[in-house]
C-alpha positions as CSV (number, residue, x, y, z in Angstrom):
1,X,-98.4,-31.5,-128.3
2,X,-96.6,-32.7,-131.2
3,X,-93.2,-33.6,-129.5
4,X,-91.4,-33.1,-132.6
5,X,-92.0,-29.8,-132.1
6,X,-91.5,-29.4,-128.4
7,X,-88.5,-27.9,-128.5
8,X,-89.5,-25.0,-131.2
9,X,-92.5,-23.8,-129.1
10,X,-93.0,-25.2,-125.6
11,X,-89.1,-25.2,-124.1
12,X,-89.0,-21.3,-124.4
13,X,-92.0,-20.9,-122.8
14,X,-91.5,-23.5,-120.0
15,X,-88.4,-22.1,-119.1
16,X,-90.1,-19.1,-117.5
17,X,-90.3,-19.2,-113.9
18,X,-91.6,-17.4,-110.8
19,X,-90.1,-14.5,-109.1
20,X,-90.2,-15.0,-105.4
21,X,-91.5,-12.6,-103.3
22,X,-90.5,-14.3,-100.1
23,X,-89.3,-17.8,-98.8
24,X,-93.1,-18.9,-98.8
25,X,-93.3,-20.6,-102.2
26,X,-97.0,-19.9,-102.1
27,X,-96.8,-16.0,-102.1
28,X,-95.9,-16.0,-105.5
29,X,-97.2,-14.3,-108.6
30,X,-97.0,-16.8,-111.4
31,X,-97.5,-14.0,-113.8
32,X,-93.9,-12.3,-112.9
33,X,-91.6,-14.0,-115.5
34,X,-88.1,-14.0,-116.6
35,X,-86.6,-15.1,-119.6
36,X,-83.6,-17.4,-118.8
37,X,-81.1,-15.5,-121.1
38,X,-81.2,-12.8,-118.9
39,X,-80.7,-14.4,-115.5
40,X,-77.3,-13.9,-113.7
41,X,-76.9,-17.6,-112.2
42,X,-73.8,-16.2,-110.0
43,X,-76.8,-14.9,-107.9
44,X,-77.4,-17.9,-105.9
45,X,-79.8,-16.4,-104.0
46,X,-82.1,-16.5,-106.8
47,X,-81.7,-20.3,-107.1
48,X,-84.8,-21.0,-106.3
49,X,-86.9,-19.4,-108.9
50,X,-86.7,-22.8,-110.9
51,X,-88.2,-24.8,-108.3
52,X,-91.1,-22.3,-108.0
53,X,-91.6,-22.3,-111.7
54,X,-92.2,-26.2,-111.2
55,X,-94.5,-25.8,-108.6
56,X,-96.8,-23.4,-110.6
57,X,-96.5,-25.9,-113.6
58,X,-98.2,-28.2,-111.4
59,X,-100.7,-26.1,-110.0
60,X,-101.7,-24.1,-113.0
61,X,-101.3,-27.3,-116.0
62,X,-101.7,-30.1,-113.4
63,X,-104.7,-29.3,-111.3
64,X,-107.4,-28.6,-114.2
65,X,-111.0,-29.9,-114.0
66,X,-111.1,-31.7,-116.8
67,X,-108.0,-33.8,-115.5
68,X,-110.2,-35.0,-112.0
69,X,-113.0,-35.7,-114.9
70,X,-110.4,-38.1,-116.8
71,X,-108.6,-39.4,-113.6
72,X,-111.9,-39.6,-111.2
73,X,-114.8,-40.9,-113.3
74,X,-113.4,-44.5,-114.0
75,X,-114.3,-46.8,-111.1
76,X,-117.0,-47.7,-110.2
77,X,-118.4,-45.7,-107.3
78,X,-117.7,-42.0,-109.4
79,X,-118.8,-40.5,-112.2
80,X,-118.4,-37.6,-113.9
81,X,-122.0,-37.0,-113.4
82,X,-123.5,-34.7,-116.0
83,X,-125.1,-36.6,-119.3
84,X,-125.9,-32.8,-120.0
85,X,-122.7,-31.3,-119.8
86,X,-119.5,-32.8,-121.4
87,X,-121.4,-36.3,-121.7
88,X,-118.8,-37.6,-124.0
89,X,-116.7,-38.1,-120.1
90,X,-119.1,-40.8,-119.0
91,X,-118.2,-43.2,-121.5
92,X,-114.7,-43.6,-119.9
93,X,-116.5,-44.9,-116.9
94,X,-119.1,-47.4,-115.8
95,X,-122.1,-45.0,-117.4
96,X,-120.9,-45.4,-120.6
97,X,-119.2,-48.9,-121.1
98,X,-115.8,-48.1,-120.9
99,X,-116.1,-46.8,-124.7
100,X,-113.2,-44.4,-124.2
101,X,-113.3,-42.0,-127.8
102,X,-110.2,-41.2,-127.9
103,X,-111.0,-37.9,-129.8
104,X,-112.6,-36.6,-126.3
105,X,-110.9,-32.9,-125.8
106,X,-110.4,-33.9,-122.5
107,X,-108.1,-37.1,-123.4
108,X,-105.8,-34.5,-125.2
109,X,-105.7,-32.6,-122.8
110,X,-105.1,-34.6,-120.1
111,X,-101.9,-35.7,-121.9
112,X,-100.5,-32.4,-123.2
113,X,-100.9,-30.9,-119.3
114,X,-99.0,-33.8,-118.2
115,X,-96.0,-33.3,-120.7
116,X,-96.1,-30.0,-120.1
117,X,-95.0,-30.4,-116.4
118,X,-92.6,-32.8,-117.5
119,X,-91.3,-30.5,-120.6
120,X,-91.2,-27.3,-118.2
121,X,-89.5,-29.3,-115.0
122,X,-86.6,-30.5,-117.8
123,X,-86.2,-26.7,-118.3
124,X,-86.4,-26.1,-114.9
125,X,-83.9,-28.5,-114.0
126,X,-81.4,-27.3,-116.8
127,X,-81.8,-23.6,-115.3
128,X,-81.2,-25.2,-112.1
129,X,-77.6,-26.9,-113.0
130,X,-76.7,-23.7,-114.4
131,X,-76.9,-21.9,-110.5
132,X,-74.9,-25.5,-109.2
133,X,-72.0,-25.1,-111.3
134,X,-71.8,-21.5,-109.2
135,X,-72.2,-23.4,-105.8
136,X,-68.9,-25.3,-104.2
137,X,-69.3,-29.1,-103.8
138,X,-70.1,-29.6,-100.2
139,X,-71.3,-26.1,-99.2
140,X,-75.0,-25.2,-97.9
141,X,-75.5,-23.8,-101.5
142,X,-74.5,-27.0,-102.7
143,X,-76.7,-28.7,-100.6
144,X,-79.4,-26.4,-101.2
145,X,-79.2,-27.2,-105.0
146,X,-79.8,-31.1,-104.5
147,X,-82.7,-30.3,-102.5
148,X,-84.5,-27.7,-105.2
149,X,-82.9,-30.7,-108.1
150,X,-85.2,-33.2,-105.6
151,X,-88.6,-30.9,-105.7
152,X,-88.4,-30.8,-109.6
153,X,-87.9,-34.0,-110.3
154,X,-91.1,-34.7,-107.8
155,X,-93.5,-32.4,-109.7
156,X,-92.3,-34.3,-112.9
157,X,-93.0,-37.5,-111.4
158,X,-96.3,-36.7,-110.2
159,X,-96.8,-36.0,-113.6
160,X,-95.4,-39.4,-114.9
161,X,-97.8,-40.9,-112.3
162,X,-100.9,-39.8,-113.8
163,X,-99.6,-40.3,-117.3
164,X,-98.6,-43.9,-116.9
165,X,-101.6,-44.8,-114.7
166,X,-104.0,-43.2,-117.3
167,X,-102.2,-44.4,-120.7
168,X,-100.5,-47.1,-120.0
169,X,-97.0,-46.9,-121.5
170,X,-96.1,-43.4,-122.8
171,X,-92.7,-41.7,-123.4
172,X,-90.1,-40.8,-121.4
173,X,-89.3,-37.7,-122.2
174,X,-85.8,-37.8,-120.0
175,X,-84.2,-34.8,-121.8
176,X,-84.8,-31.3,-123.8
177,X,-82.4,-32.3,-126.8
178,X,-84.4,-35.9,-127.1
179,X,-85.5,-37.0,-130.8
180,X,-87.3,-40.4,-130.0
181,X,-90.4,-40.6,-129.2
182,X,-91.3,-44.6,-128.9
183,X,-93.5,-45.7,-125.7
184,X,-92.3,-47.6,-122.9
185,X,-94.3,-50.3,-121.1
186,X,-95.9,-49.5,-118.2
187,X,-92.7,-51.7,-116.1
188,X,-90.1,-49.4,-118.1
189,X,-91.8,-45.9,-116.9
190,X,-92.6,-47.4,-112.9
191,X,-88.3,-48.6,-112.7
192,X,-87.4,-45.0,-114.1
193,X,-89.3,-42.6,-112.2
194,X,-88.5,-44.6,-109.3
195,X,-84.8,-45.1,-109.5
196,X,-85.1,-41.1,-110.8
197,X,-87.0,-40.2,-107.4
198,X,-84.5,-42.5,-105.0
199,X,-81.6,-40.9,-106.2
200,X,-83.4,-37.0,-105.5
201,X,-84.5,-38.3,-101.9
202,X,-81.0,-39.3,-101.1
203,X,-80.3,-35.9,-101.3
204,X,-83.4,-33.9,-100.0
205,X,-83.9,-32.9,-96.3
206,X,-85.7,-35.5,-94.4
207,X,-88.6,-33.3,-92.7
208,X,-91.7,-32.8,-93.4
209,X,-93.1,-30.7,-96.1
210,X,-94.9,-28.4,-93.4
211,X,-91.2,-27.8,-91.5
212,X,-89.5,-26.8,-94.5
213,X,-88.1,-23.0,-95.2
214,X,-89.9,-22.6,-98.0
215,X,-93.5,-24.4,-96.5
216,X,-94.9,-26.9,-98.1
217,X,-91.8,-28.0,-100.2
218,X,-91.6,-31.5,-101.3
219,X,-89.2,-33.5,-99.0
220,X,-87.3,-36.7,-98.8
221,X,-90.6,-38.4,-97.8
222,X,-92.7,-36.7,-100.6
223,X,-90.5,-38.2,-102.7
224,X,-90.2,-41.8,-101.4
225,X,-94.1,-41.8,-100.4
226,X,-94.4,-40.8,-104.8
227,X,-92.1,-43.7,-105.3
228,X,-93.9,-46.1,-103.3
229,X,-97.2,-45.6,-105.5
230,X,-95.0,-46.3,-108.8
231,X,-93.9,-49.6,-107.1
232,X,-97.6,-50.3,-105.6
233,X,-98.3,-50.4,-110.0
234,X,-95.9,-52.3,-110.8
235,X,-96.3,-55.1,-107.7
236,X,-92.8,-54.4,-106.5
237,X,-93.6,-55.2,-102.7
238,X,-90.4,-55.1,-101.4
239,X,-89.9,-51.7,-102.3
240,X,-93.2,-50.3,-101.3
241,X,-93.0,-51.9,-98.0
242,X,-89.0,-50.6,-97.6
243,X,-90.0,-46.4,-99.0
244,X,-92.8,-46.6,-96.3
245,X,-91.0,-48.0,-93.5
246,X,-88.6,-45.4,-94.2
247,X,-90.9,-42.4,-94.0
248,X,-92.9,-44.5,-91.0
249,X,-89.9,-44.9,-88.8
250,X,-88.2,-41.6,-89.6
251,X,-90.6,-39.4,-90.9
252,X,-92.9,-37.5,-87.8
253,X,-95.8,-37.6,-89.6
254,X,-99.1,-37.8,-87.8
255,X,-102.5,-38.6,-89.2
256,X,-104.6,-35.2,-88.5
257,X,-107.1,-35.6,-85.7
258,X,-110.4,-33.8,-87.2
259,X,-111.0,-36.2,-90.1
260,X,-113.8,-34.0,-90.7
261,X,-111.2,-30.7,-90.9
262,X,-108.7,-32.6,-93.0
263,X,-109.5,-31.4,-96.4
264,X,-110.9,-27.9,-95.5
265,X,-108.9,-24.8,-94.2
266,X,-107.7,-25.8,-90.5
267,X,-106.0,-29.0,-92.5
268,X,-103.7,-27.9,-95.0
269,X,-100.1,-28.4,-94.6
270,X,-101.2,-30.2,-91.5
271,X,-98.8,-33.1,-90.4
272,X,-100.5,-35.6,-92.4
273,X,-99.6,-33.7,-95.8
274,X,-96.8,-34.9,-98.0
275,X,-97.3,-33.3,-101.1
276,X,-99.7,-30.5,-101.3
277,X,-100.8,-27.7,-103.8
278,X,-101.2,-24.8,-102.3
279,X,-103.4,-21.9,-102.7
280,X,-104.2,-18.8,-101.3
281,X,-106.0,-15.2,-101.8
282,X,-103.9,-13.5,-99.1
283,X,-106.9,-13.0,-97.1
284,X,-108.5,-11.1,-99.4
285,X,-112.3,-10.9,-100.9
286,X,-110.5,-9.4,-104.4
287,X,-107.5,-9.1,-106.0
288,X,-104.4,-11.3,-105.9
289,X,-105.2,-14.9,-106.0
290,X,-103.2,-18.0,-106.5
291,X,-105.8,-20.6,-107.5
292,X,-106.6,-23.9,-109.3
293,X,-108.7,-23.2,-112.1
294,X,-112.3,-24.8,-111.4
295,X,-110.5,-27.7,-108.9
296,X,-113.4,-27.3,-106.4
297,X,-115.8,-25.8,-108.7
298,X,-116.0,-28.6,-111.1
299,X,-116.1,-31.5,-108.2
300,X,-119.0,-29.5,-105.5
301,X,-122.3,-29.8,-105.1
302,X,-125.2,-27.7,-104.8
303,X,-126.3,-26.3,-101.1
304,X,-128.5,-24.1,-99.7
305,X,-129.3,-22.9,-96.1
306,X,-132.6,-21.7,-95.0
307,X,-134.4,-20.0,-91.8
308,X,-136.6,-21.4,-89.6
309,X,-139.6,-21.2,-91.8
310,X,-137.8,-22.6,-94.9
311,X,-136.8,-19.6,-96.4
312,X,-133.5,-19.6,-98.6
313,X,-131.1,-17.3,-97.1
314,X,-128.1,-18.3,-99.1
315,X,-126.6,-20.7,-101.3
316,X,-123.3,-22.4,-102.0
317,X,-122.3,-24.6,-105.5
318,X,-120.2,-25.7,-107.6
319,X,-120.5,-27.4,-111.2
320,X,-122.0,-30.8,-109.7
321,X,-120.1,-32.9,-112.5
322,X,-118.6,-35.6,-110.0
323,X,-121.1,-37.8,-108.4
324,X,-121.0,-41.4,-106.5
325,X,-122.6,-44.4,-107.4
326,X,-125.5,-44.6,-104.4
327,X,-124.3,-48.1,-104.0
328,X,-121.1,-46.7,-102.6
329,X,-123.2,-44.7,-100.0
330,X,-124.7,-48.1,-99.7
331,X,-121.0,-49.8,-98.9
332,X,-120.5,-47.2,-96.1
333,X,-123.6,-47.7,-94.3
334,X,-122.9,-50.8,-94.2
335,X,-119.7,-50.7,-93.1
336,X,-120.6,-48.5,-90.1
337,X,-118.6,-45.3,-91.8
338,X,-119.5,-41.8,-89.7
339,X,-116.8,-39.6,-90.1
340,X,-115.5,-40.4,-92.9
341,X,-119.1,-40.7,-94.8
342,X,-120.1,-37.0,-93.8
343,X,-116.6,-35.3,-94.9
344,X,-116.3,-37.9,-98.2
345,X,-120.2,-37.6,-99.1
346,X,-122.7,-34.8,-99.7
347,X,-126.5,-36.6,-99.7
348,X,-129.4,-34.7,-101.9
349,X,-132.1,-34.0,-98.7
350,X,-128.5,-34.5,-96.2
351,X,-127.8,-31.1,-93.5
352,X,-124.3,-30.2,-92.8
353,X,-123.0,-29.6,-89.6
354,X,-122.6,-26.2,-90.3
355,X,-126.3,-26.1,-91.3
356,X,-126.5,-26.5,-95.3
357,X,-129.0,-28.1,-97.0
358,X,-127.7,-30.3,-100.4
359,X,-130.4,-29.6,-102.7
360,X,-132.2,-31.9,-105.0
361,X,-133.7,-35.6,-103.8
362,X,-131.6,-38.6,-103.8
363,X,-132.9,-41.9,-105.8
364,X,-130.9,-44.8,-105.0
365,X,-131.5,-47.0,-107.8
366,X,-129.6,-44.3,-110.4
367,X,-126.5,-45.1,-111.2
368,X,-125.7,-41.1,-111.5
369,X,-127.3,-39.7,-108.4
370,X,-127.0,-36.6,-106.4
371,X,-124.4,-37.8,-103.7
372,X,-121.7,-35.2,-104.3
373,X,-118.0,-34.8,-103.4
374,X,-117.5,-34.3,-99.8
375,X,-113.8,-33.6,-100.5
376,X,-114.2,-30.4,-102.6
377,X,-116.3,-29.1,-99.8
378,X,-115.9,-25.5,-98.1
379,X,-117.8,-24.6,-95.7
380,X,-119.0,-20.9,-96.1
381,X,-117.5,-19.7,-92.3
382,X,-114.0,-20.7,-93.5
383,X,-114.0,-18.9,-96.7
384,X,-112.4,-15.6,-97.0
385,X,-114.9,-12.6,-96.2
386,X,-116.4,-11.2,-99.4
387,X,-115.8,-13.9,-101.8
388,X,-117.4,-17.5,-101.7
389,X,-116.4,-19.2,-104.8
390,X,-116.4,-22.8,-104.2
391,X,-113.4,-24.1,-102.4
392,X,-111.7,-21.0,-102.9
393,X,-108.6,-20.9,-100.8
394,X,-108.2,-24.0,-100.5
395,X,-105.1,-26.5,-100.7
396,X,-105.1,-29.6,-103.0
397,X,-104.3,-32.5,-100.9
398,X,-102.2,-34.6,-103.6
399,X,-100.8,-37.7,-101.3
400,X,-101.2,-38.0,-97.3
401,X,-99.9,-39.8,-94.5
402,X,-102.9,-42.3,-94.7
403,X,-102.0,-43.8,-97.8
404,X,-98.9,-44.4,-97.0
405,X,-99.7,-46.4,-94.1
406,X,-102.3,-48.3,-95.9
407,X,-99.3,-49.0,-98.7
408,X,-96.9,-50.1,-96.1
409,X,-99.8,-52.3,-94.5
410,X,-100.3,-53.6,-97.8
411,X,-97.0,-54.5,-98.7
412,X,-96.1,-56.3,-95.1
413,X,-99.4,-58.9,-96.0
414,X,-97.6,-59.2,-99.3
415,X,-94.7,-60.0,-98.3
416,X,-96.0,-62.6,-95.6
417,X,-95.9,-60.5,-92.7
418,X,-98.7,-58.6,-90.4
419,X,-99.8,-55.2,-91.8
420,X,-102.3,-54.7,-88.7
421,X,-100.4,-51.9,-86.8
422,X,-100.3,-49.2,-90.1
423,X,-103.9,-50.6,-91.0
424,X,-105.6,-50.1,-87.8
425,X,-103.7,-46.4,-87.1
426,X,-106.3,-45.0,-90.3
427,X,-109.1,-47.2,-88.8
428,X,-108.5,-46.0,-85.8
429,X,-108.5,-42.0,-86.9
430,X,-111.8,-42.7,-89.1
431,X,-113.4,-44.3,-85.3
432,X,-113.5,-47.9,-87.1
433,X,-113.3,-50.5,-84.7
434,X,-109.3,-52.1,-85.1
435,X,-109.1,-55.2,-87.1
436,X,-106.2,-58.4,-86.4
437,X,-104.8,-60.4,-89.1
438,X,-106.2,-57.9,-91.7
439,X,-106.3,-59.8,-95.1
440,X,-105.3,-57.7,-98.6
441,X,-109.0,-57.4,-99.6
442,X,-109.7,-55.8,-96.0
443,X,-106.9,-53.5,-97.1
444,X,-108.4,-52.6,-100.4
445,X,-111.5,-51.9,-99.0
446,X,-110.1,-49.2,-96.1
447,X,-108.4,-47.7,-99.2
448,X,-111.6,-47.5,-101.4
449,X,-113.1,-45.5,-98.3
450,X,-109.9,-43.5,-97.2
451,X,-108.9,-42.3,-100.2
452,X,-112.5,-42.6,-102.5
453,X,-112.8,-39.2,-105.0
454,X,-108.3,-39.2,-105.0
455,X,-106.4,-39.5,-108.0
456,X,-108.6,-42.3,-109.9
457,X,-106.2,-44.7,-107.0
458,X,-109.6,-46.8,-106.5
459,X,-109.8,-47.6,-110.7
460,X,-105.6,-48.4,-110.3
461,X,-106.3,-50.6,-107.3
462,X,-108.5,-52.6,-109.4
463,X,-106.6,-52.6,-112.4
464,X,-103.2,-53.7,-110.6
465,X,-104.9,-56.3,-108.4
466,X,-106.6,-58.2,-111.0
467,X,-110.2,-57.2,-110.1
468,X,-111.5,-54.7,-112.7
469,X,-113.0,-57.7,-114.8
470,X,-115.1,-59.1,-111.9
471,X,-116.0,-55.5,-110.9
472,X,-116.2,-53.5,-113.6
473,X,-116.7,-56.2,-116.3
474,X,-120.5,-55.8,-115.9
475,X,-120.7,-52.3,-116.5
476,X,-118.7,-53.0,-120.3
477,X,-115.2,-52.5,-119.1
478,X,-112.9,-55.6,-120.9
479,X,-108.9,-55.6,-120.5
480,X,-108.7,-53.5,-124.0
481,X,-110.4,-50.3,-122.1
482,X,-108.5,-50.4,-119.1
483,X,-106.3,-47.4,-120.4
484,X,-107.2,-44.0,-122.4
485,X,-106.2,-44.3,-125.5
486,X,-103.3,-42.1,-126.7
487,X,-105.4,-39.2,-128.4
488,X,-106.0,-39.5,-131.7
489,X,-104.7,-36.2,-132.8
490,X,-101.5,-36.9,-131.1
491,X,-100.9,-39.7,-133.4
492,X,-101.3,-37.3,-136.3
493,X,-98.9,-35.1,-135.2
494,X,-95.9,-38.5,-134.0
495,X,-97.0,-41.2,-135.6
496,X,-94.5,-42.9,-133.3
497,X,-96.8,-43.1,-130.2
498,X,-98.8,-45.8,-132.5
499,X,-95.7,-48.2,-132.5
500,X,-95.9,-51.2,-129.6
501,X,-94.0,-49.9,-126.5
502,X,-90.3,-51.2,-126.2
């Protein structure tokens, strides 16, 4: 993505977006296009078509297999998993050293699906002004507007998330008429997107995502919760601990009850969610589908469910790239996990509770064992009739509740005060015994459980804390390797990406 070149042949293209078919975002071909020349922006009931173009950026660039490969295979209790497939992805993580060859296809693309959420919300957002200037100051239209401005501007920070958590500094690209391409330092990137995301929130409707008209819609507290990981990066305490009392006190969100349930079909847009991707095959075994690529494909496992007599009577599987690191199993049993362990782990020789066998043997002295990811697990009864793709169907859970209690709890031990209430409400859920005068490390650790297999957070929470040397460090990984490298061929294209960030 040469960004020289972005506004030749990417803006015309990312300034396509979605017709709606109703106020469910969700139920929405991606496919139906219109080119923004022709759009009538006196029709404010169309207003929303922007917003809904950001949203399928996100799912359809953002969510893409080789993304989770990048973003979850750098700490130490995951891997990508498969020296036999793509094997060139292990050296980003413990398997390989921390080697990171930047002219991995996967490094590119990791970066170019980033920008191109960030390029296609710009659009978006231009489109978008051109409705407000047809909406009076003050009216619901008005109002309206600031919301749809707010969801944008979320999807593109999402975007900035994983770019400045994978890369390191990178480029703001702030406008579509921008001609410098320099990096910024990591600091530079966390103050922008979040002084960017405060000033959306102020204007977006504080509910949650799963009470919104159109359901599932980023919010107020989607925003702030988005806002509160960019300041837990950059060590800005106060600020984390302020955006997650906020949503906390204000919020009515509610940790979902069936831990187990959370990341399959009775959990999505549950009142734990606050930002989502959603998904759906209108109940049907063929036809219209609104999916994710290989999202669940590329993460599940391998299972199989026999008779009585051991006969196979069907079988279930996905792409078995991501795997744990056995001594993670190991750091569960020994912390007494049960719930959490069965949804978060699938164990080689292990029975679900609906009866599936994971297939192969597990050996606990590989580093690359057959303990698969419990979170990209569907079980067969909840899939559509007719069509049992991995995970098809299912929502992509992109930032809960949880962590934004385990942030706030965080924060308050920073900032000298007791973080045992927020703590103790995931223990609590997970059916952990409650904890008093919880220490940061104890913190860490309930997030390395919580949230293990999401967003590469447990490779940031060693990076930002200081502890990917004592970790990590024996596996190869030095301060050099703790981001991707820009790709190579990106470089070629803007030689200004190799200049020091400013």
């Amino acid at each position: 993505m040469n960004f020289k070149k972005t506004l030749s042949y990417v803006l015309p293209a990312a300034m396509l977006f979605a017709l709606p078919s109703c106020s469910d975002f969700i139920e929405i071909d991606a496919e139906n296009t219109l080119d923004v020349a022709a759009v009538d922006y006196t029709n404010i009931n169309d207003m929303y078509k922007p917003v809904v173009g950001a949203y399928a950026q996100q799912r359809g660039q953002g969510i893409h297999w080789a993304n989770a490969m990048m973003w979850m295979g750098r700490d130490d209790d995951m891997s990508s998993g498969r020296p036999d497939d793509q094997g060139d992805a292990l050296k980003f993580g413990y398997p390989g050293g921390y080697t990171n060859p930047n002219a991995f296809w996967g490094v590119n693309n990791l970066w170019v699906t980033m920008y191109n959420i960030i390029v296609a919300c710009n659009s978006n957002l231009d489109a978008l002004d051109e409705y407000g200037k047809n909406c009076a100051s003050g009216s619901a239209d008005y109002k309206n507007y600031l919301q749809y401005q707010g969801e944008i501007k979320t999807v593109r920070a999402w975007a900035y998330y994983h770019l400045v958590t994978s890369f390191g500094p990178c480029v703001i690209y702030a406008s579509s008429d921008q001609t410098g391409f320099r990096r910024s330092t990591v600091d530079k990137v966390c103050d922008y997107v979040i002084n960017d995301l405060k000033e959306a929130a102020a204007n977006m409707e504080a509910k949650r995502p799963n009470q919104m008209a159109h359901a599932g819609a980023y919010t107020k507290y989607s925003a702030e919760a988005l806002a509160a990981r960019f300041a837990l990066v950059k060590g800005d305490y106060a600020t984390v601990e302020s955006l997650t009392d906020d949503i906390i006190n204000n919020g009515g969100f509610e940790l979902y009850d069936d831990y187990y349930n959370l990341f399959k079909i009775p959990g999505k847009l549950c009142d734990e969610s606050l930002m989502e991707v959603q998904v759906t095959d209108f109940g049907n075994p063929s036809g219209d589908y609104i999916g994710v690529d290989q999202w669940f494909n590329f993460r599940g496992g391998s299972l199989s469910l026999f008779d009585a007599e051991g006969n196979k009577l069907k079988g279930i599987g996905g792409w078995t790239f991501m795997r744990y690191n056995p001594k993670f199993l190991q750091f569960m049993e020994d912390r007494g996990e049960t719930i959490r362990k069965e949804t978060s782990l699938l164990v080689a020789g292990e029975t679900t509770r609906e009866g599936w066998t994971v297939n192969g043997e597990l050996d606990r002295n590989a580093e690359i064992a057959r303990i698969y990811d419990g979170k990209a697990y569907l079980p067969f009864d909840q899939m559509t009739e007719g069509n049992t793709d991995y995970g098809r169907n299912n929502n992509v859970r992109l930032l809960r509740y949880a962590e934004v209690l385990l942030m706030n709890a965080e924060a308050k031990v920073r900032n000298g005060k007791s973080g045992d209430a927020p703590f103790n409400q995931v223990r609590t859920r997970a059916k952990m015994p409650t904890l008093s005068g919880v220490t940061v490390d104890q913190i860490l650790d309930e997030r390395r459980v919580e949230l293990c297999a999401e967003w590469g957070l447990r490779y940031t929470d060693l990076c930002r804390t200081g502890k990917a040397e004592s970790v990590l460090g024996k596996y190869g990984w030095t301060k050099n390797a703790e981001f991707i490298p820009v790709p190579g061929n990106q470089i070629t294209l803007t030689p200004e990406l190799a200049e020091d960030p400013e």
